[in-house]
C-alpha positions as YAML, in Angstrom:
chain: A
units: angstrom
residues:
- id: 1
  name: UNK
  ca: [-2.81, -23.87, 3.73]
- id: 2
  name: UNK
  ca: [-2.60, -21.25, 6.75]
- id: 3
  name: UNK
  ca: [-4.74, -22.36, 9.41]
- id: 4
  name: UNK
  ca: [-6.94, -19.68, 10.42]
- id: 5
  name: UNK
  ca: [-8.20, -18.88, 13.72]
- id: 6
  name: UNK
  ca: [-11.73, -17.48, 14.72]
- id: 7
  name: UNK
  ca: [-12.11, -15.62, 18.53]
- id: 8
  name: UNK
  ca: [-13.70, -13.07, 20.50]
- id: 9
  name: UNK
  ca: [-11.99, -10.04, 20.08]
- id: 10
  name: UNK
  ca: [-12.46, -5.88, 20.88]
- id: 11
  name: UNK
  ca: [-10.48, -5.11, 17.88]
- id: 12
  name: UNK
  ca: [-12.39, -3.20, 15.12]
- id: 13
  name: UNK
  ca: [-14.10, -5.60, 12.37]
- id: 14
  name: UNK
  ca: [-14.75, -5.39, 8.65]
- id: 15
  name: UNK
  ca: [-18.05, -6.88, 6.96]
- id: 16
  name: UNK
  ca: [-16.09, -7.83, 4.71]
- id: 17
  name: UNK
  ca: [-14.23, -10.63, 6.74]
- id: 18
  name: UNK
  ca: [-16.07, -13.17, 4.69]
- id: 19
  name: UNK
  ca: [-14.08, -12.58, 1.84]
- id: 20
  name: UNK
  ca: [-11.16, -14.75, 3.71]
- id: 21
  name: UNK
  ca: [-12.67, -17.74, 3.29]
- id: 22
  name: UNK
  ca: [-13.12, -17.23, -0.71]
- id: 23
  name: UNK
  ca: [-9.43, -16.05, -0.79]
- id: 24
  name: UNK
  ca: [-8.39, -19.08, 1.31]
- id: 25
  name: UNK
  ca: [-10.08, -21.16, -0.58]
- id: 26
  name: UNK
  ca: [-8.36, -19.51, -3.99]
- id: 27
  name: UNK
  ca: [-5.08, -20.40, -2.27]
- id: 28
  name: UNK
  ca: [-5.86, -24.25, -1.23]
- id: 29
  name: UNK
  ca: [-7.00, -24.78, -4.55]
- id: 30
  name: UNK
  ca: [-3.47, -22.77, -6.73]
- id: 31
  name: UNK
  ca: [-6.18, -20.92, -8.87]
- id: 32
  name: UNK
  ca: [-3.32, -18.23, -9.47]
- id: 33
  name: UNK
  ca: [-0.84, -20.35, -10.70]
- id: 34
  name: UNK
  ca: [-3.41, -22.04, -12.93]
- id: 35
  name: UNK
  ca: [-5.03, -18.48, -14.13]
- id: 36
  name: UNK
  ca: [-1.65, -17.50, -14.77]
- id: 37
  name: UNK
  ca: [-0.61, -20.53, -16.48]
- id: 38
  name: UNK
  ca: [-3.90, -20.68, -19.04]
- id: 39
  name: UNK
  ca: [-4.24, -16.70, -19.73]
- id: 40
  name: UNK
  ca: [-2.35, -14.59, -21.46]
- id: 41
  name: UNK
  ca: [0.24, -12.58, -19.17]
- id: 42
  name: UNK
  ca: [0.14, -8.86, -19.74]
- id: 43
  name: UNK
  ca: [2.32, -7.56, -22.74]
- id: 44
  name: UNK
  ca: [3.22, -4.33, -20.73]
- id: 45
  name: UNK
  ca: [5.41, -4.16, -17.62]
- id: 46
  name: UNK
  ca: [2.36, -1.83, -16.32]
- id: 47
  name: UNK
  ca: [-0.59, -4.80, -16.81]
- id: 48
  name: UNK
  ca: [-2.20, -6.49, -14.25]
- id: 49
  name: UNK
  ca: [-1.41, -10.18, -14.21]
- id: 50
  name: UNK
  ca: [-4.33, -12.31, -15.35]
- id: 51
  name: UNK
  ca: [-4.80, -13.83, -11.38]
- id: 52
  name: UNK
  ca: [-4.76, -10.63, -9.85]
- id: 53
  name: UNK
  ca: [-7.40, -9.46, -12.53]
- id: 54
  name: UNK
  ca: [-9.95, -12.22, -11.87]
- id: 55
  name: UNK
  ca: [-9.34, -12.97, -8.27]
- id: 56
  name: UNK
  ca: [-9.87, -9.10, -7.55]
- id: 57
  name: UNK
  ca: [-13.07, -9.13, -9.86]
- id: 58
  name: UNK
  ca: [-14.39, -12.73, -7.94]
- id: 59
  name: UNK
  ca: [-13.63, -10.89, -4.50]
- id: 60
  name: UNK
  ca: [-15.60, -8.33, -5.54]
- id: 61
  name: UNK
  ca: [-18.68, -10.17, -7.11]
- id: 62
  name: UNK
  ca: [-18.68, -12.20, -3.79]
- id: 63
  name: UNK
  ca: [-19.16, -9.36, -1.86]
- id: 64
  name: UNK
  ca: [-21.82, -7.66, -3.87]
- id: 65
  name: UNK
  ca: [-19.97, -4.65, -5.90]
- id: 66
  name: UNK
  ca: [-20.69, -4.85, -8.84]
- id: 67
  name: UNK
  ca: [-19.38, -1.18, -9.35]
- id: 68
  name: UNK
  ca: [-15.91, -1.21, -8.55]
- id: 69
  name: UNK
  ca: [-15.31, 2.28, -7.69]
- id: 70
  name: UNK
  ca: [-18.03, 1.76, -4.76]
- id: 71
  name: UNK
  ca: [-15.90, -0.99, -3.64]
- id: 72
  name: UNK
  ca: [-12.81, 0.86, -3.63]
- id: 73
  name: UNK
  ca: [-14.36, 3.85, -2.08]
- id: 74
  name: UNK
  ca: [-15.87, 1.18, 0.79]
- id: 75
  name: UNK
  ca: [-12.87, -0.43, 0.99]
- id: 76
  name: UNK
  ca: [-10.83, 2.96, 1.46]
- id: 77
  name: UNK
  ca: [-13.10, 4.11, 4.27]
- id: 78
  name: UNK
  ca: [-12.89, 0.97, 5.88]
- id: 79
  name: UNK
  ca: [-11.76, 1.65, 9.57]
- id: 80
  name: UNK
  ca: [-10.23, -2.04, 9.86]
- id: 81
  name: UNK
  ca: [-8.18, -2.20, 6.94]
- id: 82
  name: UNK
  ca: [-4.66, -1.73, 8.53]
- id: 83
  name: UNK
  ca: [-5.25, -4.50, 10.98]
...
């Protein structure tokens, strides 16, 4: 588990910092390698593998988008996202 740290800081923020602690907590508890082990894996080298599929789509039910082009649209105009 990486320890994560939480402090004052100037730099720009996302709303969307919340969404560390679900992915964290995806990690801690090896819900990709058990997606990946109970669903099917993609039968094209161009599919999504079945964690990335459902941990995108939890990420994004978390966070209220429940129309994922408005979340990728929010999530390309976000000024923090290269930090």
């Amino acid at each position: 588990m990486r320890p994560y740290k939480l402090d004052n800081t100037n730099d720009l923020l996302t709303p969307r910092a919340g969404l560390l602690a679900i992915a964290q907590l995806m990690e801690t508890l090896n819900l990709v390698e058990l997606i990946d082990l109970y669903f099917p894996l993609p039968k094209s080298n161009r599919g999504y593998k079945p964690s990335t599929f459902i941990k995108t789509l939890t990420l994004i039910q978390y966070e209220g988008s429940f129309i994922l082009m408005t979340f990728v649209i929010r999530a390309s105009a976000d000024s923090a996202k290269g930090v």
